[in-house]
C-alpha positions in Angstrom: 9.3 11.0 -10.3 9.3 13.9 -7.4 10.7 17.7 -8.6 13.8 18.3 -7.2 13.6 21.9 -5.4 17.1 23.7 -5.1 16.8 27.4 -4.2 19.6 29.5 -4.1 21.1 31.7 -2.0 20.5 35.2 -2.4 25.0 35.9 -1.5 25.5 32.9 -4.0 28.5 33.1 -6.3 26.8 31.4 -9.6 30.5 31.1 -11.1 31.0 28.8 -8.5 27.7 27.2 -8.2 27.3 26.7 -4.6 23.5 26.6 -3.8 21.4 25.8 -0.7 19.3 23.2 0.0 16.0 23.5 1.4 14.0 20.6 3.0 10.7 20.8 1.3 7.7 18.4 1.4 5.4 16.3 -0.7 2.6 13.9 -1.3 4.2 10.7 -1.6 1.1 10.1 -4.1 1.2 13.0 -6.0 -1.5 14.2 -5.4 -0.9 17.8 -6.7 1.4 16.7 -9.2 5.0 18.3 -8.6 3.6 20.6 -5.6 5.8 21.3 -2.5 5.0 22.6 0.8 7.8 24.2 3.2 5.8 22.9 6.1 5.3 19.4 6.8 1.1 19.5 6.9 -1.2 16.4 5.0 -1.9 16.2 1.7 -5.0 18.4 1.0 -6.4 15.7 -1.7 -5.6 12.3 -0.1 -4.6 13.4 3.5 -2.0 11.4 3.8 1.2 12.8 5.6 3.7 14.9 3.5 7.3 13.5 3.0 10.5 15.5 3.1 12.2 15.6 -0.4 15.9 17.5 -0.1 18.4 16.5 -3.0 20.2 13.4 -1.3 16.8 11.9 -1.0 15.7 12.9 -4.4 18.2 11.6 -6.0 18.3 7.9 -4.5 14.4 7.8 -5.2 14.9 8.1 -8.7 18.2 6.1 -9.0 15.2 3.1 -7.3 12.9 3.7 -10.3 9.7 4.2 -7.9 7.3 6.0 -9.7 5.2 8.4 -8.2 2.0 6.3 -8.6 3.8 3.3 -6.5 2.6 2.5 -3.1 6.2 1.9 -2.4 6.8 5.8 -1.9 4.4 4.8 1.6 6.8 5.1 4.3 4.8 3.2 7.1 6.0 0.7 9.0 3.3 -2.8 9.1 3.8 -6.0 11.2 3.4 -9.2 9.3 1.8 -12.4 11.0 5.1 -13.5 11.4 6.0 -10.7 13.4 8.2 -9.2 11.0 8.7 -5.8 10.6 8.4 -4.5 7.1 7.4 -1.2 4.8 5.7 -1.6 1.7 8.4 -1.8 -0.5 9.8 -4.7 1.3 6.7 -6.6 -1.1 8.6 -5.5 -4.1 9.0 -7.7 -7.2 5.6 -9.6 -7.0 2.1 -9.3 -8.7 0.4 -8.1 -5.6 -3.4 -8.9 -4.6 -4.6 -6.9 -1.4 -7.9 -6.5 0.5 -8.5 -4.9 4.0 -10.5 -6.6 6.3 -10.6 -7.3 10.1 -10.7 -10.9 11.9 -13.7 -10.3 14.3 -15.8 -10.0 10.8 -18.7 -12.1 10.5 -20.5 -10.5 7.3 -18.4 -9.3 4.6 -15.2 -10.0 5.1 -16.0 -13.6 5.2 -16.8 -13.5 1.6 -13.6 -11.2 1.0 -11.7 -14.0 1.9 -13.4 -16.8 0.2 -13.3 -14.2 -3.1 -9.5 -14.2 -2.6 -9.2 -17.7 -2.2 -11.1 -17.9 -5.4 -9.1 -15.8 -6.8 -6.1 -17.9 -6.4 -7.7 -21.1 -6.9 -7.7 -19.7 -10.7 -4.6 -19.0 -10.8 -2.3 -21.6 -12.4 0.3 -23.1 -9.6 3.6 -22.0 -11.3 2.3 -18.8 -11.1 1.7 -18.5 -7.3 5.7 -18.0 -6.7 5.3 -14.7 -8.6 2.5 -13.7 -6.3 1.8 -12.2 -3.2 -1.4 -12.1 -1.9 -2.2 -9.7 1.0 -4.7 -8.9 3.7 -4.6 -5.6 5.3 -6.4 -5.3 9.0 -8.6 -2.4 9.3 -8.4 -2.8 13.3 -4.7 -2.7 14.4 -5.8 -2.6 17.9 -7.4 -6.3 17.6 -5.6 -8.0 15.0 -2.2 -8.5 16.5 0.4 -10.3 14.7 -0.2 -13.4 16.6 -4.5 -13.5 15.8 -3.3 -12.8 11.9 -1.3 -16.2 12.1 -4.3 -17.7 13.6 -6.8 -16.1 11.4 -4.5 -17.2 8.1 -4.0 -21.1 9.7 -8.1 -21.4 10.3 -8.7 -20.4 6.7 -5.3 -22.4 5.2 -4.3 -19.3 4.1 -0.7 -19.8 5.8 1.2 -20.8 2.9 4.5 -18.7 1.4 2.2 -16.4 -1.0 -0.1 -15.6 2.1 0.8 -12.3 3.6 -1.3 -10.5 6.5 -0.4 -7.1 7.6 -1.1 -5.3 11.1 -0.3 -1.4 11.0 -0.2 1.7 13.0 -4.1 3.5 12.5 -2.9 6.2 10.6 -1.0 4.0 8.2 -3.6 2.0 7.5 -5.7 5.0 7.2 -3.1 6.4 5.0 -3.4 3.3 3.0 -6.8 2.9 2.5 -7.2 6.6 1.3 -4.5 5.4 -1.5 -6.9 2.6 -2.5 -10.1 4.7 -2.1 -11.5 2.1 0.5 -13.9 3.9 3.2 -14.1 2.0 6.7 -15.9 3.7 9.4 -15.5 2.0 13.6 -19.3 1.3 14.1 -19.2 -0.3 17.4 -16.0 -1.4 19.7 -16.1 -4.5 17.4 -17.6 -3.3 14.3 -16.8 -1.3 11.2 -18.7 -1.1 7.7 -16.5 -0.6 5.2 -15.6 -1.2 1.5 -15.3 -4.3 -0.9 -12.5 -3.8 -3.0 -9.8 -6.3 -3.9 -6.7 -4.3 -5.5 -4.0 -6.0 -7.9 -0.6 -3.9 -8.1 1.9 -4.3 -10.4 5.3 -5.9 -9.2 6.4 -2.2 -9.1 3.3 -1.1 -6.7 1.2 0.4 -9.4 -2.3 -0.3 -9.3 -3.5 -2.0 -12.2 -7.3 -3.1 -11.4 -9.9 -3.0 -8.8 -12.6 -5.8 -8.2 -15.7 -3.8 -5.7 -18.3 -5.8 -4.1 -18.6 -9.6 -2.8 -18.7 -13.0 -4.7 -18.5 -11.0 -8.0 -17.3 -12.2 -11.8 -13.8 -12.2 -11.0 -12.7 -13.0 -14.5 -11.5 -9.6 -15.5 -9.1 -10.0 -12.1 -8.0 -13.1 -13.0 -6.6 -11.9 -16.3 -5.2 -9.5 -15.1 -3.6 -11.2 -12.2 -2.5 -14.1 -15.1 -1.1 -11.3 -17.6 1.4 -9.5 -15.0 2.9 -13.0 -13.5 3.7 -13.9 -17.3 
């Protein structure tokens, strides 16, 4: 939960309690614990962009029960293949399963996506409605809405627990410092990048990592099987 920052006026009457509010900002991660900046700069640690916290804002974040670990504090905006418009917290309320990868892929993120699709071959069917499994591009630019709804048809990953998001580069930037994922552009088609499948909590909390391709994925499964219970 964020720290609510009043600060008084130095003329205030304390018998009659008015105070003035200050817009401060914050790591929506945390980073630094309860710290605040008066200046809206990026987060030393994770830099992501800061978010303002006054008291209105404060006080409907906690009444929603986000904790400050959640990726639902995020505040981009992501396209789905559908071409819906969402935030994170739109996922809300599902066991999540995200990966980041990019279309135009022809080495690793092949395998991502045939370790995901292991994954939920696993996973027994009346658990799938309690599951969301997701696919973050790495190259906004590329992956449009419309190639993700391609992409997921050519590799049956189109059904209702199939979700692919296109962002904005510094969300998905922002993103992928959240999940310690490094991706560097190596050529105008081309990134190297990390091999890390994430499962979150129905709350946005990150329960367990999976790194590297065509691993054991039995410790994921569990997990994934123990939170849609």
């Amino acid at each position: 939960m964020m720290l609510l920052i009043v600060v008084t006026s130095c003329n205030s009457d304390k018998s009659k309690g008015s105070q003035e509010e200050v817009a401060v900002y914050q790591c929506p991660m945390q980073c630094e614990g309860d710290k605040t900046y008066t200046e809206n700069v990026t987060c030393p640690i994770c830099k992501m962009d800061l978010k303002q916290v006054d008291a209105q804002v404060k006080k409907s974040e906690a009444s929603d029960e986000i904790s400050g670990e959640s990726i639902f504090n995020l505040t981009s905006k992501w396209n789905t293949e559908e071409g819906k418009e969402i935030q994170l917290e739109d996922l809300k309320g599902k066991t999540l399963v995200m990966v980041m990868i990019y279309t135009s892929c022809k080495a690793a993120c092949p395998r991502l996506v045939a370790d995901m699709r292991n994954i939920e071959a696993k996973i027994p069917k009346e658990r799938l409605q309690n599951l969301n499994f997701v696919l973050v591009s790495i190259d906004p630019t590329v992956d449009t809405p419309k190639r993700l709804k391609d992409f997921a048809i050519e590799n049956v990953m189109d059904d209702e627990h199939w979700t692919f998001l296109q962002g904005t580069e510094s969300g998905v930037r922002e993103f992928a410092n959240v999940l310690s994922v490094k991706y560097k552009e190596i050529s105008p088609i081309d990134f190297s990048h990390s091999n890390i499948i994430s499962v979150f909590n129905s709350e946005g909390e990150l329960i367990h990592q999976q790194e590297g391709l065509g691993v054991d994925n039995k410790e994921t499964v569990e997990a994934i099987i123990q939170l849609t219970q």
